[in-house]
Structures are given as C-alpha cells and as structure tokens.
C-alpha positions in Angstrom: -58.6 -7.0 -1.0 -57.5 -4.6 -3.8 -58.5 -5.1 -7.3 -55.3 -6.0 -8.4 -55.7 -9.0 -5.6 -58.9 -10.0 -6.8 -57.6 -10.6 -10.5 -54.9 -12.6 -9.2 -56.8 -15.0 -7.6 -59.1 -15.2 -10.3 -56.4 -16.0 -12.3 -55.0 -18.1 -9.6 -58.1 -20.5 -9.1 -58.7 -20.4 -13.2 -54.8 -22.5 -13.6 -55.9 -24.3 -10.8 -59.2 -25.4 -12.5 -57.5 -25.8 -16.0 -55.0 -28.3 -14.1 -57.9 -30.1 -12.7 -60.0 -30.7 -16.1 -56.7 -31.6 -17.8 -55.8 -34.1 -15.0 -60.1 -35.7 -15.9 -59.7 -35.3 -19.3 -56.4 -37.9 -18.7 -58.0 -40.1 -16.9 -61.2 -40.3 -18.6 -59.7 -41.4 -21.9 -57.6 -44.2 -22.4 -55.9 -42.8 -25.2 -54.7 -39.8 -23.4 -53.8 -42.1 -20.4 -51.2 -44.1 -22.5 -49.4 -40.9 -23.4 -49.7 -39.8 -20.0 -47.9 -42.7 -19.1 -45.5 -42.4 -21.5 -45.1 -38.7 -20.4 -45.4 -39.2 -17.1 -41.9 -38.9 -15.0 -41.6 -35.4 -17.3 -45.1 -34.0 -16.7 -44.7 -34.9 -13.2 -41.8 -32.9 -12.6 -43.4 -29.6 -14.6 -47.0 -29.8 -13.0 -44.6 -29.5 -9.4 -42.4 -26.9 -11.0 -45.3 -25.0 -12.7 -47.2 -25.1 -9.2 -44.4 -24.4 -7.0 -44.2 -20.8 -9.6 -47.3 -20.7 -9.6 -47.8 -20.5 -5.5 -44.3 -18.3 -5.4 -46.5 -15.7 -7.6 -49.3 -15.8 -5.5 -47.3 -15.6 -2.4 -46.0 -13.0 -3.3 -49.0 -10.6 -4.9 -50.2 -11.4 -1.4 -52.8 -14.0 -2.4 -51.6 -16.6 -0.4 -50.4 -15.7 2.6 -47.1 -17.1 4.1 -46.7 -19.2 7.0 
C-alpha cells in the first residue's frame, strides 16, 4: 500500500467516524433528535448519496477493492 493509499483511507475511516459521532450526537440529545426528525427523509437520502460517493472514491483510489 502506497502512500497515497494510506492517506485515503485515513481519510476514508475519518468521514466514516465523523458520520458515526454525528449519528450519537443525534441520538443522544433530544433537541437534535426533533430536527432530525424533521430532517429526516432529506438527510436520509444525502447520508446514502454522500456514502455511495464516498465508496465510489474509495473504489476507485483502490481502497476498497471491487467485487
């Protein structure tokens, strides 16, 4: 694994983690779990679209590799 690789996947797991701790922080706290609610068909759709970019990128850097 090249360097380039490894700063990929650094910044591959880091979204991945980011996504996690915002998903807690949600559901942790009420307030941010009504607005999520309210949100929610929209972010729904974007967290998918964002991921499904976001594995397309690191399919293609070679991260991930391809069935």
């Amino acid at each position: 694994m090249n360097t380039k690789q490894q700063k990929n996947l650094a910044a591959f797991l880091l979204v991945l983690v980011l996504i996690a701790f915002l998903l807690y922080m949600a559901f942790s706290s009420q307030l941010l779990l009504g607005i999520m609610l309210l949100v929610y068909p929209c972010s729904f759709v974007v967290f998918f679209v964002v991921l499904y970019f976001v594995v397309k990128k690191a399919v293609k850097d070679g991260i991930l590799e391809s069935k």
